[in-house]
C-alpha positions in Angstrom: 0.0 0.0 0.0 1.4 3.5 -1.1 0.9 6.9 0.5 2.0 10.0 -1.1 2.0 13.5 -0.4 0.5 14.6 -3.5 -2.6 12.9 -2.9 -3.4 13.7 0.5 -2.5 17.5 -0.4 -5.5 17.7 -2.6 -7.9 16.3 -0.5 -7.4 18.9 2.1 -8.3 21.1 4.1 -11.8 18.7 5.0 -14.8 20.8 6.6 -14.0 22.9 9.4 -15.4 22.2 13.0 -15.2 23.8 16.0 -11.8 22.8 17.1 -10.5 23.2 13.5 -12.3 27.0 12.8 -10.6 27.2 9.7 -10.1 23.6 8.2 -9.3 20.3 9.4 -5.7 19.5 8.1 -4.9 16.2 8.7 -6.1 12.9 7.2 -6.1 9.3 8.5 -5.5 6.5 5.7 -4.4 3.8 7.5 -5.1 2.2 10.7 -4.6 -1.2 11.9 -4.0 -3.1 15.0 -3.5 0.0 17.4 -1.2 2.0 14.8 -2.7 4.8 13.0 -1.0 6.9 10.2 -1.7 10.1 9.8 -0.8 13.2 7.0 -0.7 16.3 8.8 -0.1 19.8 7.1 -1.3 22.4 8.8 -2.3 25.9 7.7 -2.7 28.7 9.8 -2.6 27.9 13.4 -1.8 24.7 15.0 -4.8 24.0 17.2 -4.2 20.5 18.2 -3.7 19.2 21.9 -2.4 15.9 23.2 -3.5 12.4 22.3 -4.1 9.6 24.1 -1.5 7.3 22.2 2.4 7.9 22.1 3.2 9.1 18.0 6.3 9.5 15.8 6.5 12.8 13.7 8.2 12.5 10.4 8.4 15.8 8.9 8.1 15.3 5.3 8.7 19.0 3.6 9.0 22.8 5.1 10.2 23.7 7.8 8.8 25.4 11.8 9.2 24.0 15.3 7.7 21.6 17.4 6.8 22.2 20.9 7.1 19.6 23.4 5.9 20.4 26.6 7.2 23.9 26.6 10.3 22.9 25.1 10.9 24.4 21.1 12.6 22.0 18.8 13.8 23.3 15.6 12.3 20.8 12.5 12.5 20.8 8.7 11.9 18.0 6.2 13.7 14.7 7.3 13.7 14.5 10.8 11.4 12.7 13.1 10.3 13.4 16.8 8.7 11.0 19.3 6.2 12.7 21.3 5.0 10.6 24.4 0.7 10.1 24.9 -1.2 12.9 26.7 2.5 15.1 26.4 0.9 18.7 24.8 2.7 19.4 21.8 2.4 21.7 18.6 3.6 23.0 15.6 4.7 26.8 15.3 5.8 29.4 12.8 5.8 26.6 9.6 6.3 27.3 6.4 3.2 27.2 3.8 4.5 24.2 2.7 4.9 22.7 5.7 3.7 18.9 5.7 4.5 16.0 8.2 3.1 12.7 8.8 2.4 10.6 12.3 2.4 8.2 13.5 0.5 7.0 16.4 0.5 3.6 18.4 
């Protein structure tokens, strides 16, 4: 099963909602057996809090920083961060292009 970028770019952002005011970024297109991946490019403002499962960021293009619990981490396309469950976390001052995926077990 493939996943790529391009595909999951067009399809976004889905409806807004009252978390996501001004489009929900993100799409889930796999999920089995506890793991879930997710394609995650925000726009805008980061609005997301923590999650209930540990996850694995693997930014994928762009640049910004990732906060993890308070601390600011420094992230462009290639790197990956571990981010344990219910630890508050969120992207900040990424680029337009920005585009990671996650993901979470």
């Amino acid at each position: 099963m493939k996943f790529t970028i391009e595909e999951f770019l067009g399809r976004l952002p889905l409806p807004a909602n009252e978390k996501w005011p001004d489009g929900v970024w993100d799409i889930e297109p796999f999920e089995k057996d506890g793991v879930k991946l997710v394609f995650f490019a925000p726009r805008g403002t980061d609005h997301q809090t923590s999650h209930d499962e540990d996850e694995f960021y693997f930014i994928a293009r762009g640049s910004g920083e990732l906060i993890i619990a308070g601390e600011r981490h420094s992230c462009s396309a290639g790197d990956a961060f571990f981010v344990p469950a219910e630890v508050v976390h969120r992207f900040e001052n990424f680029t337009d292009d920005f585009a990671t995926w996650a993901i979470f077990f």
